[in-house]
C-alpha positions in Angstrom: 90.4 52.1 127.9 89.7 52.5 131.5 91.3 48.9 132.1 94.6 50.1 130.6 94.9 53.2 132.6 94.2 51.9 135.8 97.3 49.1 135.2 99.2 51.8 133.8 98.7 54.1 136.7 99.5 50.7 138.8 102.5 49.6 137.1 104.0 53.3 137.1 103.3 53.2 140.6 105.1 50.5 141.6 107.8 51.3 139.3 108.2 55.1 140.9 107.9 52.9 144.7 110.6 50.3 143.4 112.9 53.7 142.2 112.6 55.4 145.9 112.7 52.3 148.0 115.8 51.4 145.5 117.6 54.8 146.4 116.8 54.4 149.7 118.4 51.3 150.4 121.5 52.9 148.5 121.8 55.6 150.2 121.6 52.9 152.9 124.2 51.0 152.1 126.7 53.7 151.5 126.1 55.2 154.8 126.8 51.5 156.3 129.7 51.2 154.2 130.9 54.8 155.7 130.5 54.0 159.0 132.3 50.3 158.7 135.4 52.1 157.1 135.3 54.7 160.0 135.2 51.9 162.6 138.0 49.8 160.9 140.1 53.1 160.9 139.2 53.3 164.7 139.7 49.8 165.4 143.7 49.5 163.8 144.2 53.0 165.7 142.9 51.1 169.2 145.0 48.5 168.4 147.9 50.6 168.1 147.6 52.2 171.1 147.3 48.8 172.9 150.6 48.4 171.2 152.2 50.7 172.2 150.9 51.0 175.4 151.3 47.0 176.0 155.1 48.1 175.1 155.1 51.1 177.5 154.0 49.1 180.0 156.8 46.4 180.0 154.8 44.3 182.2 155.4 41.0 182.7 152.5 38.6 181.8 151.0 37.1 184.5 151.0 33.2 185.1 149.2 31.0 187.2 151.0 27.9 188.3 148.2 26.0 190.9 150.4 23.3 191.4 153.3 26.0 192.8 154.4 26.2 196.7 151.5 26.5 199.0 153.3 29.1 201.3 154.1 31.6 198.2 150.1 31.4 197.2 149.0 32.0 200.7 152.4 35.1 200.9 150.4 36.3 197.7 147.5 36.1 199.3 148.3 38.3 202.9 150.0 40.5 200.3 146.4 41.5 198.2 144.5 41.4 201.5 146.7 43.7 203.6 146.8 46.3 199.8 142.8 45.5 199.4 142.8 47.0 203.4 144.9 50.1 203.3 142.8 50.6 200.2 139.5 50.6 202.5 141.0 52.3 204.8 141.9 55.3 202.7 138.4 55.1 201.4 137.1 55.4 204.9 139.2 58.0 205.9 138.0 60.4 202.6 134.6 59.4 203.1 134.8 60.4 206.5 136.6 63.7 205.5 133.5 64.3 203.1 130.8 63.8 206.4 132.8 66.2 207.9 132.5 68.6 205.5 129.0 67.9 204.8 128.2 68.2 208.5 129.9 71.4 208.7 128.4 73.1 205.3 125.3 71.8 207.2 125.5 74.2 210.5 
């Protein structure tokens, strides 16, 4: 009799471990499923905002033609250095505004 009530407790056990760890993975897999239908929702919004953004935009796609005119690349070229300078330069200009302010906050 002692046999049979150990394996009972045992088997009841198991069974009350297989119910929890059961409901657990449920509850699991209904958060996931949430979670994936939030994120699809998200994801066809973000994509019609790139829409309409994309139309807002009317930009012209850029192409790359490396067998084009040599003197229009190099143009291109001068023309994103001398923009990539006056872009440095404005930096310097605010950072030096932002010394100068330190320096006098300083004194």
């Amino acid at each position: 009799m002692l046999w049979f009530t150990l394996w009972l407790m045992l088997v009841l056990a198991t069974l009350g471990g297989v119910f929890l760890l059961g409901r657990s993975l449920w509850r699991r897999f209904r958060a996931l499923a949430r979670e994936l239908r939030r994120a699809g929702d998200e994801l066809s919004a973000l994509a019609e905002r790139v829409d309409r953004l994309t139309a807002a935009a009317d930009v012209e796609p850029v192409t790359h033609d490396l067998f084009g005119d040599r003197a229009e690349h190099q143009a291109h070229l001068r023309d994103l250095g001398a923009a990539r300078s006056a872009r440095a330069e404005i930096r310097r200009q605010r950072r030096a505004r932002t010394v100068a302010g330190w320096r006098a906050f300083t004194r």
